[in-house]
C-alpha positions as CSV (number, residue, x, y, z in Angstrom):
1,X,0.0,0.0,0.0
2,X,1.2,3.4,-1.2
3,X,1.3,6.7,1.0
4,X,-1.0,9.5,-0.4
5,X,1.3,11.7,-2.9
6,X,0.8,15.5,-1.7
7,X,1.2,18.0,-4.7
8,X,3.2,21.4,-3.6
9,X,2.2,24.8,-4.6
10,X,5.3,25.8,-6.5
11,X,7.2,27.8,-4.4
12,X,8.7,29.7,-7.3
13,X,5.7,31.8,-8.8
14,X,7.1,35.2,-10.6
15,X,4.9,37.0,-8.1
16,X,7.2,35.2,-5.3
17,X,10.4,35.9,-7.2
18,X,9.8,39.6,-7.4
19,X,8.8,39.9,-3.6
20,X,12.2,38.0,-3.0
21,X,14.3,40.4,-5.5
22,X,12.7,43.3,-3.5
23,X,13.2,42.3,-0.2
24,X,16.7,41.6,-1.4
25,X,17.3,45.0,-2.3
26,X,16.0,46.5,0.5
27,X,18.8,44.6,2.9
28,X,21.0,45.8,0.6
29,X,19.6,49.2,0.4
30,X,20.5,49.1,4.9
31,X,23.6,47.4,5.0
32,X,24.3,49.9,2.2
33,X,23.2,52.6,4.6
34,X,24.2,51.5,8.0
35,X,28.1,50.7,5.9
36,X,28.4,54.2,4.9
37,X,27.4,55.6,8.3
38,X,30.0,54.0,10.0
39,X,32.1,54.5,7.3
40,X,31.4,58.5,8.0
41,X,31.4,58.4,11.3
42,X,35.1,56.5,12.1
43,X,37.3,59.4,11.4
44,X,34.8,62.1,13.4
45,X,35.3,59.5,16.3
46,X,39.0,59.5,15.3
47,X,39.2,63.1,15.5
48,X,37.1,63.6,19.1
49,X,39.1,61.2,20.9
50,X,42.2,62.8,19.3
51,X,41.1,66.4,20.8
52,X,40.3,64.8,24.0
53,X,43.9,63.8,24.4
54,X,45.3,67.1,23.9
């Protein structure tokens, strides 16, 4: 005696893809932002703790 076969929804629709490919972007669209402020913010940092020793 067989099991019962289930048949998946594919997973893959266009309409999935795109949500995926837009949620991508927008993590890349923060670690894009939150990169560059730390990037911007290192030498002001830099240059505070360098005043504060003088």
């Amino acid at each position: 005696m067989q099991p019962p076969r289930f048949i998946l929804p594919d997973a893959n629709t266009p309409q999935r893809l795109r949500q995926f490919e837009r949620t991508e972007q927008a993590t890349d669209f923060m670690r894009g932002a939150v990169c560059g402020a730390i990037i911007a913010l290192t030498p002001v940092i830099g240059a505070l703790a360098l005043w504060r020793l003088l």
